[in-house]
C-alpha positions in Angstrom: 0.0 0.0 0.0 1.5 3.6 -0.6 2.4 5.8 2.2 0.2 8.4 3.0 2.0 11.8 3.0 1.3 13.5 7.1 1.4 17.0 7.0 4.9 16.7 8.4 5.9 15.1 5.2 4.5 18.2 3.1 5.5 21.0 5.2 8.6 23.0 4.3 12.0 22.5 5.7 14.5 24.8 7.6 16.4 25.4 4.0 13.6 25.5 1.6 11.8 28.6 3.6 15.3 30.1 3.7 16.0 29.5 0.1 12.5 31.1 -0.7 13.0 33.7 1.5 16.3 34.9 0.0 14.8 34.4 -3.6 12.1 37.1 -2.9 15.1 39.4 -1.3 17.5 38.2 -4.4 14.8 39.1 -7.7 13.5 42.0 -5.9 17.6 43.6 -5.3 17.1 44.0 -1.8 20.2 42.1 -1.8 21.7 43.9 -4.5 23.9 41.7 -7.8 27.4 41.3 -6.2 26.1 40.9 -2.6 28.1 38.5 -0.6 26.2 36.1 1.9 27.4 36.0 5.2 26.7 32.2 6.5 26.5 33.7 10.2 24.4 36.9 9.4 21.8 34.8 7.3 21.6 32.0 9.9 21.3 35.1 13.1 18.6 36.5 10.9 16.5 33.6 10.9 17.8 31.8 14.1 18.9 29.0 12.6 22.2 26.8 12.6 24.7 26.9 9.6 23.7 23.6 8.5 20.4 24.7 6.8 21.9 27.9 5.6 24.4 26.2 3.7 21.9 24.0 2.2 19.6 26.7 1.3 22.6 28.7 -0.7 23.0 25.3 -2.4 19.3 26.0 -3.7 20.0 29.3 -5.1 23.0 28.3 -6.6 20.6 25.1 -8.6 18.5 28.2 -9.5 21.3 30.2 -10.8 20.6 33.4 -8.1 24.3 32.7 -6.4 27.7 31.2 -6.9 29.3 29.1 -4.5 33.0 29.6 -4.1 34.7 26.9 -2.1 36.8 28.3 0.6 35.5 32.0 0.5 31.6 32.2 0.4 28.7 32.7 -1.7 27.6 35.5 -3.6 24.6 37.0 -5.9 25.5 37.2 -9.6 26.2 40.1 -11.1 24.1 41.5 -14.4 26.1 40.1 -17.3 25.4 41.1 -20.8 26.0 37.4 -22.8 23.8 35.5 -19.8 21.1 38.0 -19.9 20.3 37.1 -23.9 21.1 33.3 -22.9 17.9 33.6 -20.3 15.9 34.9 -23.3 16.4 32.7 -25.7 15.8 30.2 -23.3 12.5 31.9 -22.5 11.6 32.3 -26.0 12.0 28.3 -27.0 10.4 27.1 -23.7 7.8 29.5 -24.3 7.3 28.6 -27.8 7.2 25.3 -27.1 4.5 25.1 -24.3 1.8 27.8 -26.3 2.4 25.1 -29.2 1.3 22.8 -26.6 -1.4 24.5 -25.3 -3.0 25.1 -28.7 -3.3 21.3 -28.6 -4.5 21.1 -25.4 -6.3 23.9 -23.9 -9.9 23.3 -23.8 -12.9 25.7 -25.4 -13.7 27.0 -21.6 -9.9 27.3 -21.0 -9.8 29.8 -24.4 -12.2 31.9 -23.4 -10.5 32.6 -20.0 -7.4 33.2 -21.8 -8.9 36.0 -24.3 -10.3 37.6 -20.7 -6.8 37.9 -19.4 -5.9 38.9 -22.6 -8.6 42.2 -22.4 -6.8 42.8 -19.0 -3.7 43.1 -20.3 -4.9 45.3 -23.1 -6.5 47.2 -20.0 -3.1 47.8 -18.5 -1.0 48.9 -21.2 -3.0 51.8 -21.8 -3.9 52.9 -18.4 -0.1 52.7 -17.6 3.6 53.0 -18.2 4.6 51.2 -15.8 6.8 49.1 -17.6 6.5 46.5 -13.9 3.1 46.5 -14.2 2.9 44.7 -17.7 4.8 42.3 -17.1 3.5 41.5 -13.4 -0.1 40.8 -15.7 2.1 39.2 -18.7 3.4 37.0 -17.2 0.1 36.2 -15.1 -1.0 35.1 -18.6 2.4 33.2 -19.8 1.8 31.4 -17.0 -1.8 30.1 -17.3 -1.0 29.3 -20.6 1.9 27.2 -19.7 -0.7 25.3 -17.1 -2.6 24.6 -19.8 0.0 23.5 -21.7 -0.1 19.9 -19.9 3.8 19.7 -19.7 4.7 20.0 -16.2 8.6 20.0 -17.0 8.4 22.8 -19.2 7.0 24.5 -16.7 9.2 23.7 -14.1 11.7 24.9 -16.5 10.0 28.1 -17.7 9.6 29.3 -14.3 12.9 28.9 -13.5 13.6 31.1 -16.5 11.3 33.5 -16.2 12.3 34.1 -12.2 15.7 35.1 -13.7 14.3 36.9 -16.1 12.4 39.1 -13.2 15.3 39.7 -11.8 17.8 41.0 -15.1 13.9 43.7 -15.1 15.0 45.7 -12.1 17.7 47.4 -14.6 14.7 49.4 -15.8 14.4 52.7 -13.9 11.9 55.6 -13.7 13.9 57.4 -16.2 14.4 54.9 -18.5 10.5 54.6 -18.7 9.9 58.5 -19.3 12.5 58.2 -21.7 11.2 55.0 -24.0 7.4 55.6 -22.8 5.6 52.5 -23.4 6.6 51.4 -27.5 7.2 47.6 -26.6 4.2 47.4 -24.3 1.9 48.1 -26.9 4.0 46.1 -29.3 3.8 43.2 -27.1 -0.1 44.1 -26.7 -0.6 43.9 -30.7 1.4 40.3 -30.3 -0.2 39.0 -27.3 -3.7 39.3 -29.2 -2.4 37.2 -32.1 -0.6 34.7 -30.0 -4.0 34.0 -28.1 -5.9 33.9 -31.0 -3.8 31.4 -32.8 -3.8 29.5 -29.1 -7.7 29.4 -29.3 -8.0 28.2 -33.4 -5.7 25.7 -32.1 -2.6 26.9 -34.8 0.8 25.8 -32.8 2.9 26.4 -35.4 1.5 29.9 -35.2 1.2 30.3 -31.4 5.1 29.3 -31.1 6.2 31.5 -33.8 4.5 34.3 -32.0 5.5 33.6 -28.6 9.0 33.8 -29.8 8.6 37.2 -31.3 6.4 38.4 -28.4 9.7 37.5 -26.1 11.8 39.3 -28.5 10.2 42.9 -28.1 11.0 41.9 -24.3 14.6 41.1 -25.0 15.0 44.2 -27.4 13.9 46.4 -24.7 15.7 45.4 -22.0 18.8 45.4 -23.7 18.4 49.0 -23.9 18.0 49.2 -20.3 20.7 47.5 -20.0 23.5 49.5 -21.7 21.7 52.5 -19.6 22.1 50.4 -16.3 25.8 49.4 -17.3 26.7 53.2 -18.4 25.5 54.7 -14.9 27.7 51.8 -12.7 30.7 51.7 -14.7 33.5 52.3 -12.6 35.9 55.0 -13.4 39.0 53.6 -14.6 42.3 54.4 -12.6 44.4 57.1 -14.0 48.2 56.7 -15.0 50.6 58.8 -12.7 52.5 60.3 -15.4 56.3 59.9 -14.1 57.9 62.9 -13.1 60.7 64.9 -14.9 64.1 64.8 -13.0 
């Protein structure tokens, strides 16, 4: 006979709450990219041992928040230019392939909750600029896609890309916004309609072509946030002494 799971069994353990805990301080900067993590502040903070610190870090580091370095500690990585375009075109196949899937899959009632979400969004983008605030409902919409997609490892996998992906978004600033206005949100608007209406006549070859390109106005954008971001914390480089004249 199987073993029943006790509530025991399901709840969370010393690491995982610490792991999650860090993640939500980790995507949202309150520990800024380059932070070190101090084994003995993080395990005073939640009154802990080591023990479960140390396995927690090993999460984030299977996530791709931290590195471990042997012998000296554990820090949050730093924004880098050639892994921020590998997490998008990671997110663009995975999310290619799971709206192909879900134009297979996704039943008549679970089309017309998807062109709802899909009015919401519309809602959004022109009510605001707030570039956080379309892709908070976005990816609301991603996701219930991806549900519906009935492949549970490419959402396991898509989540873990698209949590990386919501952290590279706090590059964008206020003035970034005012500057750029809201061009890819109604871009992505424009392609969002199309990718849920190919989704609902049940076209994947459509859906993941779409999905790909809707990633892509994303991408685009933030890799002019990017260069903004990188131009306002370059550090100065270290001027040459010119020798002196004897």
């Amino acid at each position: 006979m199987a073993a029943t799971k006790t509530d025991d069994d399901s709840a969370p353990t010393q690491d995982r709450v610490i792991a999650r805990l860090l993640t939500d301080d980790i995507v949202e900067w309150r520990i800024p990219p380059g932070s070190w993590l101090r084994e003995r502040e993080i395990a005073a903070r939640f009154g802990v041992s080591h023990a479960p610190v140390r396995e927690a870090f090993r999460h984030l580091a299977r996530i791709g928040l931290v590195k471990v370095v042997p012998w000296r500690g554990t820090y949050v990585i730093d924004i880098d230019e050639h892994a921020a375009n590998e997490v998008y075109e990671l997110w663009k196949s995975l999310f290619g392939v799971v709206c192909r899937l879900a134009a297979a899959e996704m039943t008549d009632r679970d089309g017309r909750e998807l062109m709802h979400r899909l009015v919401e969004y519309k809602d959004v983008t022109q009510r605001t600029d707030n570039t956080f605030e379309h892709i908070k409902v976005s990816n609301r919409i991603g996701r219930f896609i991806a549900k519906r997609s009935n492949a549970p490892l490419a959402l396991e996998l898509l989540d873990r890309v698209a949590l990386l992906a919501r952290w590279q978004h706090n590059v964008y600033t206020d003035s970034y916004i005012e500057t750029h206005g809201n061009e890819a949100a109604k871009r992505s608007a424009i392609l969002y309609d199309a990718l849920c209406r190919h989704i609902v006549a049940r076209d994947g070859d459509a859906a993941d072509a779409v999905a790909r390109d809707l990633i892509g106005v994303t991408q685009n954008s933030f890799g002019r946030a990017l260069e903004e971001y990188k131009a306002r914390h370059a550090k100065p480089k270290p001027s040459r002494r010119r020798a002196k004249v004897t």
